[in-house]
N, CA, C and O atoms as a MOPAC input file, in Angstrom:
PM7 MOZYME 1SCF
protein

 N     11.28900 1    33.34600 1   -26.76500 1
 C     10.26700 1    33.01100 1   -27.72400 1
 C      9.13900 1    34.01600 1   -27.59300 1
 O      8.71400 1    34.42100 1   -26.51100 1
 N      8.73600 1    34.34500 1   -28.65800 1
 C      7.78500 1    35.57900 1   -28.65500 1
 C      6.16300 1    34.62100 1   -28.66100 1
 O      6.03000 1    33.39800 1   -28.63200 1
 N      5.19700 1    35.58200 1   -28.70400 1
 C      3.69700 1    34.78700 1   -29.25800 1
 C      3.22200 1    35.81700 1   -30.01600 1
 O      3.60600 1    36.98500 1   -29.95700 1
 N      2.51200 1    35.43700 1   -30.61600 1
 C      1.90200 1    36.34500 1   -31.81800 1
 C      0.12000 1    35.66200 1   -31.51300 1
 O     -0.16400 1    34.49400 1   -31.78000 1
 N     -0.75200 1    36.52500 1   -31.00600 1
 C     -1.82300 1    36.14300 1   -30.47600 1
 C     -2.17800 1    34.64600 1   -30.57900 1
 O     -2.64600 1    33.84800 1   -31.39200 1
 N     -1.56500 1    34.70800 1   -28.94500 1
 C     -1.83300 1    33.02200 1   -28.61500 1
 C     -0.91400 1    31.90000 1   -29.16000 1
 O     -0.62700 1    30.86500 1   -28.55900 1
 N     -0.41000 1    32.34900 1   -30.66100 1
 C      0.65300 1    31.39400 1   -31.21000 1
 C      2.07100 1    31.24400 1   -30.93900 1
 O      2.55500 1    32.37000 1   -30.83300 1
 N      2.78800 1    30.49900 1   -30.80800 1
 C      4.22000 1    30.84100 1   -30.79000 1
 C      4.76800 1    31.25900 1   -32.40500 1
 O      4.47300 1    30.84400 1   -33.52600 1
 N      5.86200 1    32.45800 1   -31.80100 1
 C      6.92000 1    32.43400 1   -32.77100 1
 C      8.06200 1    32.06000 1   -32.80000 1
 O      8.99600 1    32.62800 1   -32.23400 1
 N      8.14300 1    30.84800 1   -33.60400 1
 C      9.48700 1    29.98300 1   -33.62200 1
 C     10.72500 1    31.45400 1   -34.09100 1
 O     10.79800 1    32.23700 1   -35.03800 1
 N     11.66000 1    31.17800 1   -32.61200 1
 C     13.13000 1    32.21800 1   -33.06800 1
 C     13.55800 1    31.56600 1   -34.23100 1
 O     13.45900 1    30.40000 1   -34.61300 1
 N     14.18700 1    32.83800 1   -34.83400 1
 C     15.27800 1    32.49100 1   -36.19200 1
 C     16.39500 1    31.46000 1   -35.83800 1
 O     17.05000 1    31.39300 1   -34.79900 1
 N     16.45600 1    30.66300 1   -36.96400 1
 C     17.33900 1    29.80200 1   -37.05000 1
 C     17.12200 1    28.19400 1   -36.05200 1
 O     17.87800 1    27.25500 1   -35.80100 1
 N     16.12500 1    28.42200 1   -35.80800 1
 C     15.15600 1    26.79000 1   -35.32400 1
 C     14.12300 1    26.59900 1   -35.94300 1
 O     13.05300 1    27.20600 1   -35.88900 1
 N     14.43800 1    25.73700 1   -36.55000 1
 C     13.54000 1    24.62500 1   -37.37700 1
 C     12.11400 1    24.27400 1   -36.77000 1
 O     11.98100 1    23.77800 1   -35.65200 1
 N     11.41600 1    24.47900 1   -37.33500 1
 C     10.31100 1    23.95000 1   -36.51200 1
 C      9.95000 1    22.11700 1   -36.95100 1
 O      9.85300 1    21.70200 1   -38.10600 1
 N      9.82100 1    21.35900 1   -35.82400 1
 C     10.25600 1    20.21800 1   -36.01700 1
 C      8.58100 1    19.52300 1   -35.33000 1
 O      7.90300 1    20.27100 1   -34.62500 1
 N      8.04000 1    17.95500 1   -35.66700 1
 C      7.51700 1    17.43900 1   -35.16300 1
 C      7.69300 1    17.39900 1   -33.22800 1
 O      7.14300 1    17.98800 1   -32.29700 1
 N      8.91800 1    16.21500 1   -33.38400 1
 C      9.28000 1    16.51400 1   -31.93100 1
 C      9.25100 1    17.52800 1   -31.06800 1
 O      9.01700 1    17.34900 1   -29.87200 1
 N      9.51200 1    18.82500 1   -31.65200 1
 C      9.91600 1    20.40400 1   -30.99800 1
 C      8.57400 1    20.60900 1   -30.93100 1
 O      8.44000 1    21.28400 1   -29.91100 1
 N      7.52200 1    20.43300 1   -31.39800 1
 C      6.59300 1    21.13100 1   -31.43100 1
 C      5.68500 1    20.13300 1   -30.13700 1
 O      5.11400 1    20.62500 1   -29.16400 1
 N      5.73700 1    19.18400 1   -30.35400 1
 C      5.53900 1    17.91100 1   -28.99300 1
 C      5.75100 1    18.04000 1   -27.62000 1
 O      4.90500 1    17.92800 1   -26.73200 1
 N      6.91200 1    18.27800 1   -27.51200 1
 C      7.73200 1    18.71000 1   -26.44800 1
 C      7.51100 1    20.08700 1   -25.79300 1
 O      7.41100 1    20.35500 1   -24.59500 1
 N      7.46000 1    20.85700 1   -26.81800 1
 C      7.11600 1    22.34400 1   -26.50400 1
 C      5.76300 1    22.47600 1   -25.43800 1
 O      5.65800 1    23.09400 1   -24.37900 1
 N      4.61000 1    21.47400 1   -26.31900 1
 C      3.09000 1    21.57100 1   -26.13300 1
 C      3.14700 1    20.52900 1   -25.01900 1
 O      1.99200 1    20.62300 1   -24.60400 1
 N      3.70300 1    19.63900 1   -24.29600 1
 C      4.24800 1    19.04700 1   -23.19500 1
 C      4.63400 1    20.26900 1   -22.16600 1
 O      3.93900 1    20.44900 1   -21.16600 1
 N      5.43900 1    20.85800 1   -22.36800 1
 C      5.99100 1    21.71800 1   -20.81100 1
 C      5.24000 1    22.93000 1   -21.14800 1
 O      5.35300 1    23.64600 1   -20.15300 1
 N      4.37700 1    23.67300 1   -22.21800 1
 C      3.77900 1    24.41500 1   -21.83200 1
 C      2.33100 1    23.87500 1   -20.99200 1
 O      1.86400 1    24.72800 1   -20.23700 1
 N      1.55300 1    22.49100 1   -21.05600 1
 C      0.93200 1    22.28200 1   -20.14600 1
 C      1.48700 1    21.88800 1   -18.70500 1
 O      0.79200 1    22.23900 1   -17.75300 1
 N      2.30300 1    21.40900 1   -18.52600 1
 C      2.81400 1    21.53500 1   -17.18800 1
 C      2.31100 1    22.43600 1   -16.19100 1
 O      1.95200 1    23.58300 1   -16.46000 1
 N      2.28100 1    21.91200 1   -14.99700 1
 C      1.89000 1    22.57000 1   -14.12900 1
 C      3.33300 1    22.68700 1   -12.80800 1
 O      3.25100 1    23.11700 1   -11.65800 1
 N      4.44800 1    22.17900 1   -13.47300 1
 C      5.77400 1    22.74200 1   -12.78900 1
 C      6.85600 1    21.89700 1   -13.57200 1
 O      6.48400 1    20.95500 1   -14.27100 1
 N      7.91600 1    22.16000 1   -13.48300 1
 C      8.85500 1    21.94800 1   -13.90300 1
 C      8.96200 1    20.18800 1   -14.28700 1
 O      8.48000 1    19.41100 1   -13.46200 1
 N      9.72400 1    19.52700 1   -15.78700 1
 C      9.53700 1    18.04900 1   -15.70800 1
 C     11.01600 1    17.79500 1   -16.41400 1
 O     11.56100 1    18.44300 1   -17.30700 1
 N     11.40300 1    16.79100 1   -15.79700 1
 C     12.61500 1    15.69400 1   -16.18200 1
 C     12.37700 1    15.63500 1   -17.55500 1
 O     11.28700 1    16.03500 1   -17.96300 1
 N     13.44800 1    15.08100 1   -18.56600 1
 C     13.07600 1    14.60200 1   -19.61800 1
 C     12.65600 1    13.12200 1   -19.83400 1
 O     12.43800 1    12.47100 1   -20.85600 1
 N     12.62800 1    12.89400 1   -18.83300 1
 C     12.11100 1    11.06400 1   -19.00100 1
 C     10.34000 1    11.26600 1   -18.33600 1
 O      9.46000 1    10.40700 1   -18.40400 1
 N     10.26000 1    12.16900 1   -17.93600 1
 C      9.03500 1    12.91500 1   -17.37500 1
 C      7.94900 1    13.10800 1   -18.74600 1
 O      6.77800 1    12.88400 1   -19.05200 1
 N      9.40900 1    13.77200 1   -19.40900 1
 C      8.33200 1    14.27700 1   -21.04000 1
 C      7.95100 1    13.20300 1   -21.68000 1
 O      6.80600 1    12.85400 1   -21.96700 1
 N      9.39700 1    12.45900 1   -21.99000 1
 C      9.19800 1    11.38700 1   -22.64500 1
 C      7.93600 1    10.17900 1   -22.28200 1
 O      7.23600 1     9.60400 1   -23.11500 1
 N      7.90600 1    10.02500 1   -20.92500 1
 C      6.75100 1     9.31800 1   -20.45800 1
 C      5.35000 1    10.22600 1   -21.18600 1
 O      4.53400 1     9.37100 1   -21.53100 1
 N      4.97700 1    11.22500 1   -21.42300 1
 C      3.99100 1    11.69800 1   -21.41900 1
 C      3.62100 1    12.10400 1   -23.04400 1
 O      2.59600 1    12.62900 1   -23.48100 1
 N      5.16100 1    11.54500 1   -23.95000 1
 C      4.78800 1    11.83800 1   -25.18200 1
 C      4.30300 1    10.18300 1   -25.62000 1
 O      3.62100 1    10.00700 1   -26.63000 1
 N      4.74300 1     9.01100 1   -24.73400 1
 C      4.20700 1     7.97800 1   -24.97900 1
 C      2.87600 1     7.89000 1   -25.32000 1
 O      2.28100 1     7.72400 1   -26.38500 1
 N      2.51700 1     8.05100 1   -24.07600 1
 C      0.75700 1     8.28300 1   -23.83800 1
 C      0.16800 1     8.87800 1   -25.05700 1
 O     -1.05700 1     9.00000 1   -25.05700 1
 N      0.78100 1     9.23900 1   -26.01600 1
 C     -0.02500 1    10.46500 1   -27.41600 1
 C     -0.13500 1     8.81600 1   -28.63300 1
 O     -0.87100 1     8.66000 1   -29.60700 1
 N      0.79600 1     7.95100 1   -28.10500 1
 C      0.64400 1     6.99500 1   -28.87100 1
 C      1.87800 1     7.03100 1   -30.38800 1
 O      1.91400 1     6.23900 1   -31.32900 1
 N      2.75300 1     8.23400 1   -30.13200 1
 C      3.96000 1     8.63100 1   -31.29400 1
 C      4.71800 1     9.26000 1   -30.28300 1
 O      4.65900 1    10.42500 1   -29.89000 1
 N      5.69700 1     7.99300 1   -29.78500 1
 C      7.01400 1     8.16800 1   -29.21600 1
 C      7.88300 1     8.53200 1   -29.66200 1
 O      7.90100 1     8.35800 1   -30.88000 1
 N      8.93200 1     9.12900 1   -29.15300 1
 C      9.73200 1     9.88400 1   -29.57000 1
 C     11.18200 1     9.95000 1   -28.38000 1
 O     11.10700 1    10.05900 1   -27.15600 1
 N     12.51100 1     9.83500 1   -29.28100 1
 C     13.87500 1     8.72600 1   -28.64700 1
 C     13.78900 1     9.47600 1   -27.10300 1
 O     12.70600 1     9.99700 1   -26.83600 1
 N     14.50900 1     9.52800 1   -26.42300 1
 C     15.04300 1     9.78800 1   -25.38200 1
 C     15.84100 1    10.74900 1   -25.78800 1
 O     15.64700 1    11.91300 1   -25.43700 1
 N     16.86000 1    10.38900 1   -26.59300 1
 C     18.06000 1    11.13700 1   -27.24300 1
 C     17.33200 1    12.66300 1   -27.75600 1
 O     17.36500 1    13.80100 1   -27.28900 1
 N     16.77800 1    12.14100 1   -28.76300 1
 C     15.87600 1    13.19300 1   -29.50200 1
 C     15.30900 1    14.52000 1   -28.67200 1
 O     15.46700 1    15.71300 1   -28.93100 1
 N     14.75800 1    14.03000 1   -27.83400 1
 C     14.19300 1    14.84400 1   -26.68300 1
 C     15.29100 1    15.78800 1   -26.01900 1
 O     14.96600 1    16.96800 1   -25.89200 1
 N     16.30700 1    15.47700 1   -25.66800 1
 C     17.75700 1    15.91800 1   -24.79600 1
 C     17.97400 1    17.08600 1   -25.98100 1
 O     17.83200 1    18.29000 1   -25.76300 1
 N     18.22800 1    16.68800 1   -26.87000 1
 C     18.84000 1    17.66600 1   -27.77800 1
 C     17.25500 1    18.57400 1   -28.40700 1
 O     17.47500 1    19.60500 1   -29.04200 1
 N     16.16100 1    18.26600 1   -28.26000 1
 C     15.08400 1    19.08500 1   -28.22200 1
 C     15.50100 1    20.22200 1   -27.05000 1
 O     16.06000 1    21.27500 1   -27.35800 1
 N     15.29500 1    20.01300 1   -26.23300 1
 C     15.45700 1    20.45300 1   -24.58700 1
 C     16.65800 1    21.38200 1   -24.70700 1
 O     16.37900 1    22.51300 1   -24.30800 1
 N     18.00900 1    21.23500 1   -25.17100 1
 C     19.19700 1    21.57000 1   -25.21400 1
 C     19.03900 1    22.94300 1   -26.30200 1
 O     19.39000 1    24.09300 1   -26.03600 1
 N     18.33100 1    22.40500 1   -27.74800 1
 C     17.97400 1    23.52100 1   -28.19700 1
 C     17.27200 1    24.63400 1   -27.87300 1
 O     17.51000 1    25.78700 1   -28.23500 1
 N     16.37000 1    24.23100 1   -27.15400 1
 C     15.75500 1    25.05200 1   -26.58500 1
 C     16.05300 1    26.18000 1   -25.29700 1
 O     15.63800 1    27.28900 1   -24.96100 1
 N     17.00000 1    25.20400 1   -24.82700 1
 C     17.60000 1    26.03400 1   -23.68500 1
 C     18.59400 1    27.22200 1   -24.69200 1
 O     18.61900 1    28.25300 1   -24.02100 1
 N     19.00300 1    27.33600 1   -25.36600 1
 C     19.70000 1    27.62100 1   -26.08700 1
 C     19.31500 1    29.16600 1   -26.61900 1
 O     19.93800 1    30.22200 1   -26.51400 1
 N     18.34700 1    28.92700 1   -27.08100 1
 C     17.21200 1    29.88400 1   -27.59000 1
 C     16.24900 1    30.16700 1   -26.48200 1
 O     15.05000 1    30.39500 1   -26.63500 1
 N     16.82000 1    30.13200 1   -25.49000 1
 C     16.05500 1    30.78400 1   -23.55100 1
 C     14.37600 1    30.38800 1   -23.64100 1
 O     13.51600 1    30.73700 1   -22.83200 1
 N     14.16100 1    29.45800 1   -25.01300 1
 C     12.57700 1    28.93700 1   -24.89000 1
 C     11.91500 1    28.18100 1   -23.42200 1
 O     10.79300 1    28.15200 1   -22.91500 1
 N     13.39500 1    27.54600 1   -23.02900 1
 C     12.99600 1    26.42700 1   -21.37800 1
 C     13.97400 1    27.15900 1   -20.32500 1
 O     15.02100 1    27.66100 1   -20.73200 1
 N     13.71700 1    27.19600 1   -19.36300 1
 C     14.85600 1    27.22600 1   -18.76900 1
 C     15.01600 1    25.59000 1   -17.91700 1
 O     14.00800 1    24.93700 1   -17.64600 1
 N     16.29100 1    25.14700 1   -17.60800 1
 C     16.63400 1    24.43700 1   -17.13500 1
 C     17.68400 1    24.43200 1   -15.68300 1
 O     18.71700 1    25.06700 1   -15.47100 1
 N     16.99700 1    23.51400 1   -14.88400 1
 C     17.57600 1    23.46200 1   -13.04000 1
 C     17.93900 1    22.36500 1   -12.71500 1
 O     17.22100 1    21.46300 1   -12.28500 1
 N     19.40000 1    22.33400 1   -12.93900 1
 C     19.72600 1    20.82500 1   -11.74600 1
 C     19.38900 1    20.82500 1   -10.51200 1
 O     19.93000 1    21.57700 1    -9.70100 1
 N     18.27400 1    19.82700 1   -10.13900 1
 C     17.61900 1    19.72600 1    -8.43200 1
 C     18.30500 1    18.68700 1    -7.81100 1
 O     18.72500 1    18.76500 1    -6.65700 1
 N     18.40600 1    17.93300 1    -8.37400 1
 C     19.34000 1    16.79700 1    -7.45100 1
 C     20.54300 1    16.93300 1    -7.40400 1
 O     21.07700 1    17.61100 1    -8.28100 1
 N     21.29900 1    16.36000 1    -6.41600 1
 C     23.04500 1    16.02100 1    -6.33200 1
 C     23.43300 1    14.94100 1    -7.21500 1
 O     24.64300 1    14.76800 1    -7.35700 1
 N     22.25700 1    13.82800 1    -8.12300 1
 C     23.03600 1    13.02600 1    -8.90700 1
 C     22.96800 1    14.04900 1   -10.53900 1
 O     23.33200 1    13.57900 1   -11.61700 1
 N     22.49000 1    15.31000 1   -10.38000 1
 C     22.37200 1    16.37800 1   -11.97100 1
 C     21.37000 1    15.78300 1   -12.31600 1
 O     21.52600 1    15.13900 1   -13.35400 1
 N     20.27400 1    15.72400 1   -11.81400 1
 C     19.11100 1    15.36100 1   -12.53700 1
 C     18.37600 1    17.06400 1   -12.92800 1
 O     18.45600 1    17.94800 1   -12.07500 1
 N     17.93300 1    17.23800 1   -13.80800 1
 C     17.61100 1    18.41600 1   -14.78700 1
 C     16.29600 1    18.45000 1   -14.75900 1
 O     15.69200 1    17.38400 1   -14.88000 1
 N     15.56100 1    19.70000 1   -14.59100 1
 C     14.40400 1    19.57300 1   -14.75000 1
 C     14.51100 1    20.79300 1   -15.55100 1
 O     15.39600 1    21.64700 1   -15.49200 1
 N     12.99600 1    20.73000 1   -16.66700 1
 C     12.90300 1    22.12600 1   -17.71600 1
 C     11.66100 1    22.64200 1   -17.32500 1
 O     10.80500 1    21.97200 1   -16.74800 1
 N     11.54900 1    23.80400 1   -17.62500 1
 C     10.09400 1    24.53400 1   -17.56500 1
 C     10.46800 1    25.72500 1   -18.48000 1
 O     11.56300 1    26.27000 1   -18.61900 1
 N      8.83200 1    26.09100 1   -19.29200 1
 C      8.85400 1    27.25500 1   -20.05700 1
 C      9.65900 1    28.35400 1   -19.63300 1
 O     10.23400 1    28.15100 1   -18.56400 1
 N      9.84200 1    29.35500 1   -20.11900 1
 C     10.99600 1    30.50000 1   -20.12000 1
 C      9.37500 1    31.24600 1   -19.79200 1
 O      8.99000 1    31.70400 1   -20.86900 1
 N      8.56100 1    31.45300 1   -18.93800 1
 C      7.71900 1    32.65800 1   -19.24400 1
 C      7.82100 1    33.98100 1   -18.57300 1
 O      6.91100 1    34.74000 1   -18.23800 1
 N      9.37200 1    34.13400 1   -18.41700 1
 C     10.05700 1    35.12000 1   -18.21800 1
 C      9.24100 1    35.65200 1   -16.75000 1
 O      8.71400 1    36.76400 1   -16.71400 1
 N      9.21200 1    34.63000 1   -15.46400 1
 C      8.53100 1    34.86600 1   -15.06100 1
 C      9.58300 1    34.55800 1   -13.44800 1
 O     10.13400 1    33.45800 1   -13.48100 1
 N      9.79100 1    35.15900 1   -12.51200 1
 C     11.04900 1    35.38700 1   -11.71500 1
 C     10.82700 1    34.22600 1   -10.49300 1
 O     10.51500 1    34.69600 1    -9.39900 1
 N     11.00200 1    32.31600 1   -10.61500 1
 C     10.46600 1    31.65600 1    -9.56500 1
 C     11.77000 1    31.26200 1    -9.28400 1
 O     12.64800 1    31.48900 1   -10.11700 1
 N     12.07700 1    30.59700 1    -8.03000 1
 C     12.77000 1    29.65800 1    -7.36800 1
 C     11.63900 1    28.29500 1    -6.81800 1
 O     10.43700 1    28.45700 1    -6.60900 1
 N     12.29400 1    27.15000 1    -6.68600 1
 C     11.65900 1    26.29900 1    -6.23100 1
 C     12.41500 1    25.63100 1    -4.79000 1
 O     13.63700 1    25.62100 1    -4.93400 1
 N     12.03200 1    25.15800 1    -3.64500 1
 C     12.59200 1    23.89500 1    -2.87200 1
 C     12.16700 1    22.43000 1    -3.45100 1
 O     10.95600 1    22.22200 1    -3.51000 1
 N     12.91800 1    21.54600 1    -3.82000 1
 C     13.17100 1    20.58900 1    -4.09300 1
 C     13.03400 1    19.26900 1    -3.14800 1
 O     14.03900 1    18.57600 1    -3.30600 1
 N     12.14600 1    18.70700 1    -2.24200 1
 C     11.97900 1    17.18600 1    -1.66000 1
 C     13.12600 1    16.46700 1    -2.43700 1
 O     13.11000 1    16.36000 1    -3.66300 1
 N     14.08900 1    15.99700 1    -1.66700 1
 C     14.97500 1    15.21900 1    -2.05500 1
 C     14.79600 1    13.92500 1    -2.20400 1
 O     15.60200 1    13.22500 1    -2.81700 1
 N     13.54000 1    13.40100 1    -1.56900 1
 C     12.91200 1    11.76800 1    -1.43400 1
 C     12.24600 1    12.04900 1    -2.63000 1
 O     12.76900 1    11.51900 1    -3.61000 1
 N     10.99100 1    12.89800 1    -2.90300 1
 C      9.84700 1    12.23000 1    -4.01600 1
 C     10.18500 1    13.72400 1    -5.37200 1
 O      9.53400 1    14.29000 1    -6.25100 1
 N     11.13900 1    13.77600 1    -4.97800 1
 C     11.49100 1    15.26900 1    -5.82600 1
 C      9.88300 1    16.05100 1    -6.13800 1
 O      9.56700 1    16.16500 1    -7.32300 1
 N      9.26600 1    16.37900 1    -5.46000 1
 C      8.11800 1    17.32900 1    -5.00100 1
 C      8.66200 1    18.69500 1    -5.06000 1
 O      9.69300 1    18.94700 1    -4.43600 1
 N      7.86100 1    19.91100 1    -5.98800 1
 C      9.22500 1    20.84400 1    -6.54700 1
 C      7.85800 1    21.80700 1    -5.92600 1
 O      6.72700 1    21.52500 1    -6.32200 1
 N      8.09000 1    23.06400 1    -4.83200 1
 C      7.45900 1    23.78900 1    -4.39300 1
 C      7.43700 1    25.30200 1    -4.60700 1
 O      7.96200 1    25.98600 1    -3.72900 1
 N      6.93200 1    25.86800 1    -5.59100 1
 C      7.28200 1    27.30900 1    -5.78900 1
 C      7.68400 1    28.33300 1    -4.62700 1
 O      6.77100 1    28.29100 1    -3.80200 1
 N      8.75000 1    29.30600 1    -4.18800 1
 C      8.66400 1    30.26200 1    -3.43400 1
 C      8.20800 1    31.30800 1    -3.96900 1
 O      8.57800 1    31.86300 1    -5.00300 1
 N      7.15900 1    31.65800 1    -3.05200 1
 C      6.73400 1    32.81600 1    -3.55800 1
 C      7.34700 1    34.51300 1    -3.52200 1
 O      6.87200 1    35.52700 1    -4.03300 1
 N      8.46300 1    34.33000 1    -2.77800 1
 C      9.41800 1    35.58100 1    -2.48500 1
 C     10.88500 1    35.41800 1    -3.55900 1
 O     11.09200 1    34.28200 1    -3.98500 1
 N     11.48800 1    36.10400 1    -3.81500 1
 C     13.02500 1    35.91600 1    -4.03300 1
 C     13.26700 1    36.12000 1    -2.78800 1
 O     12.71600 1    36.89100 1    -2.00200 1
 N     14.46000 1    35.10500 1    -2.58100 1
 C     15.27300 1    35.35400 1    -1.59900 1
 C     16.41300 1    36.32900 1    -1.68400 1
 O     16.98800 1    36.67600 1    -0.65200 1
 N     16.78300 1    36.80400 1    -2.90600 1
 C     18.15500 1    37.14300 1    -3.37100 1
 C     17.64900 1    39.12300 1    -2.84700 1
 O     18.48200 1    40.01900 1    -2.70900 1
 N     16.48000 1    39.24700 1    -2.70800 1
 C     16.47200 1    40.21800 1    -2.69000 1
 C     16.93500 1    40.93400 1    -1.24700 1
 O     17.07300 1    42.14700 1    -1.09500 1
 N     17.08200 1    40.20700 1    -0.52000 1
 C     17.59700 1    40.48900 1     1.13000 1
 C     18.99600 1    40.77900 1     0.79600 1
 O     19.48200 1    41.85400 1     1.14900 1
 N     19.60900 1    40.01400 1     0.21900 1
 C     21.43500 1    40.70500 1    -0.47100 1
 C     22.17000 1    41.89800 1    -1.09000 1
 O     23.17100 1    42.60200 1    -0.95200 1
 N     20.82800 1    41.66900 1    -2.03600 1
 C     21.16700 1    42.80100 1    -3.30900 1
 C     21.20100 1    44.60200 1    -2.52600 1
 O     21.24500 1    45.49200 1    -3.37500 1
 N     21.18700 1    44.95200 1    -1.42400 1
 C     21.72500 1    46.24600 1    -0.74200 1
 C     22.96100 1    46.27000 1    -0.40300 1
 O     23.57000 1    47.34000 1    -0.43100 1
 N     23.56300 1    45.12400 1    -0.02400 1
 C     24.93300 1    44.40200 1     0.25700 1
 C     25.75300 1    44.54500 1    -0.69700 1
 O     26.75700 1    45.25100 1    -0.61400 1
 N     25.29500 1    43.65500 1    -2.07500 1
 C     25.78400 1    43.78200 1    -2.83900 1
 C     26.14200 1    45.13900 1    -4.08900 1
 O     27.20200 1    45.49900 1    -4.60200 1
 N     24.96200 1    45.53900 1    -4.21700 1
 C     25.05700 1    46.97200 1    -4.71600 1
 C     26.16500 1    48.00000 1    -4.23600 1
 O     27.03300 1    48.56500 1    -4.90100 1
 N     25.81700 1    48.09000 1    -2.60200 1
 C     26.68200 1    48.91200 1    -1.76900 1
 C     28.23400 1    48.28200 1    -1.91800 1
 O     28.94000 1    49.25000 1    -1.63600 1
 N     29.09500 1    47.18600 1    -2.20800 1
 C     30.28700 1    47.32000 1    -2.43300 1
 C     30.66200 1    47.09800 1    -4.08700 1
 O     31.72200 1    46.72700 1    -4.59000 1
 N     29.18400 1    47.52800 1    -4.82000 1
 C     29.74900 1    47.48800 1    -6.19000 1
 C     29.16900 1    46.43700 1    -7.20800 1
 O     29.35600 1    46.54100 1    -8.42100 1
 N     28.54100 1    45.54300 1    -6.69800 1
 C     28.68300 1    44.47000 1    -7.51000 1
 C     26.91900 1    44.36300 1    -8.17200 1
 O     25.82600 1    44.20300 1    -7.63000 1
 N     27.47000 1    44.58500 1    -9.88100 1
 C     26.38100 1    44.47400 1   -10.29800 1
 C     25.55300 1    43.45800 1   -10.56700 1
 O     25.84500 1    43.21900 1   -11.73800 1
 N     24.29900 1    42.32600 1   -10.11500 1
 C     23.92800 1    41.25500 1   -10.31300 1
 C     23.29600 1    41.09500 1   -11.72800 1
 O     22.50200 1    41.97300 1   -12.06800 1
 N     23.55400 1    40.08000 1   -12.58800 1
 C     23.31600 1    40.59300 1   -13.52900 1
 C     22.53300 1    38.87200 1   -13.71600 1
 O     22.73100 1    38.15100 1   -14.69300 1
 N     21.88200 1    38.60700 1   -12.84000 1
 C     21.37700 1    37.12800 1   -13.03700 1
 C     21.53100 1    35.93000 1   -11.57900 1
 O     22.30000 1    36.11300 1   -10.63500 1
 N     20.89700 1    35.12500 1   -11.68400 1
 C     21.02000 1    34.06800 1   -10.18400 1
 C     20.07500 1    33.14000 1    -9.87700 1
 O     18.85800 1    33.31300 1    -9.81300 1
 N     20.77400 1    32.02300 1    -9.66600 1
 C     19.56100 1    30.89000 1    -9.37200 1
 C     19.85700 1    30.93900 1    -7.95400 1
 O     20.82600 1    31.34700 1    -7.31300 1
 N     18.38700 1    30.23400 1    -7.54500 1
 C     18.25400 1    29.77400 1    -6.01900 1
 C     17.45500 1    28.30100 1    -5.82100 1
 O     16.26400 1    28.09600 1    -6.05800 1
 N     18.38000 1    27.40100 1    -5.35200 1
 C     17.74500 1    26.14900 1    -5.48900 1
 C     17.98300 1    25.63000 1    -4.06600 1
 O     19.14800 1    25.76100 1    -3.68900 1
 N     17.07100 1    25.02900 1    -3.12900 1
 C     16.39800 1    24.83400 1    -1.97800 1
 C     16.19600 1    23.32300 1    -2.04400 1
 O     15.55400 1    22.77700 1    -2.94100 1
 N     17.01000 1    22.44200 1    -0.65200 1
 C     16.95000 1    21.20200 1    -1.11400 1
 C     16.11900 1    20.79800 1     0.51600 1
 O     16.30100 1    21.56600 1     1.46100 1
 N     15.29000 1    19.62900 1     0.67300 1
 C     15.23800 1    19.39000 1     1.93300 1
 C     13.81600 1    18.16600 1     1.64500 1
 O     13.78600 1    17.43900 1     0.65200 1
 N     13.01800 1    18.16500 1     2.45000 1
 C     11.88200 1    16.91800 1     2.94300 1
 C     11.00600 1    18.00000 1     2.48100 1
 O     11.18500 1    19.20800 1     2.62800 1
 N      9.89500 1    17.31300 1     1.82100 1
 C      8.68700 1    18.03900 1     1.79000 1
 C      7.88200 1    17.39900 1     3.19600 1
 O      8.40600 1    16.64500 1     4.01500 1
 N      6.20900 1    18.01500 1     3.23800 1
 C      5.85100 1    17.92900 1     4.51100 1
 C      5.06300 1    16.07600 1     4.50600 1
 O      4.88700 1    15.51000 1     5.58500 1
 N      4.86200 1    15.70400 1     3.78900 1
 C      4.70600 1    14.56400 1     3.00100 1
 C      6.11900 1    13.10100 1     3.80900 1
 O      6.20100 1    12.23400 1     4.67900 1
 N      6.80300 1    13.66400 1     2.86200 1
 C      7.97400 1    12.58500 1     3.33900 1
 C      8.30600 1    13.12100 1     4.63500 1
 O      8.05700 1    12.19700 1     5.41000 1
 N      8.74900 1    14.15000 1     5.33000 1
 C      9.09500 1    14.43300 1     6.20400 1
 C      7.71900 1    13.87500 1     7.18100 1
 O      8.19200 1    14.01200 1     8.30900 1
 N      6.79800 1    13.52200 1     7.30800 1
 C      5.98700 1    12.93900 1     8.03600 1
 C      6.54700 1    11.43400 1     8.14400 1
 O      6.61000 1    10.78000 1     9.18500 1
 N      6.89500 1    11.06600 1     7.01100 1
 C      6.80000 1     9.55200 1     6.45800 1
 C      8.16400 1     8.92700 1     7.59800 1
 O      8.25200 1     7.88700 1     8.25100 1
 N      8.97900 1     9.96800 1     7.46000 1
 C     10.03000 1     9.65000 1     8.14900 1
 C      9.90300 1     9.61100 1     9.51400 1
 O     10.71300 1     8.97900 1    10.19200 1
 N      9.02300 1    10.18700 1     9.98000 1
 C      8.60000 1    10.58400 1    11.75200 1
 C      8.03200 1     9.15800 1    12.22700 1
 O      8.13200 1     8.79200 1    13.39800 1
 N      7.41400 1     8.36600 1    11.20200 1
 C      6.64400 1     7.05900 1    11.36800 1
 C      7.78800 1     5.96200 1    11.94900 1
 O      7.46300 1     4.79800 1    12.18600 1

């Protein structure tokens, strides 16, 4: 998705929609990555709800058109989205309060000499980090 000072430019061939535009203005305030029942909770609050369903296939389009990107953090596929701002993060994931922690390094970059050197061109890669934040991991010491 491009911006055209400050505005978005809706890509060709997506509709610009009530919901889409809701949703959009939802995870661009975010301050990290959110579930879709996350959004949905927060499009309540505007007082013009909007399905569950509706939202998924918002989200889906969007992934589609690289507007969100999307990360399964949990082992039951729970999905979280955040803007595409083409911007290179990994997160660790709290498996108790799903508490999502930016790394500030790639890790992938310790490989990529390895990999280069027998050939292999990387052409993309997630890194997803599961464990206790310092929070629950206290909670548990109790």
């Amino acid at each position: 998705m491009e911006r055209d000072s400050g505005k978005i430019v809706w890509p060709e061939g997506l509709k610009k929609t009530k919901p889409r535009e809701v949703v959009l203005s939802i995870l661009e305030q975010a301050k990290e990555p959110l579930t879709a029942m996350e959004i949905s909770s927060k499009i309540e609050k505007t007082g013009k709800p909007v399905w569950l369903s509706t939202i998924y296939r918002v989200l889906e389009s969007f992934e589609e058109k690289a507007i969100v990107l999307k990360t399964t953090v949990l082992d039951n596929g729970m999905a979280v989205y955040a803007i595409n701002r083409h911007e290179h993060t990994h997160y660790a994931v709290c498996m108790k309060c799903r508490k999502m922690v930016a790394i500030e390094n790639c890790p992938m970059q310790a490989f990529m000499p390895e990999l280069e050197g027998q050939g292999f061109q990387v052409t993309g890669h997630k890194v997803e980090m599961y464990g206790l934040c310092k929070e629950c991991s206290d909670q548990k010491k109790e």
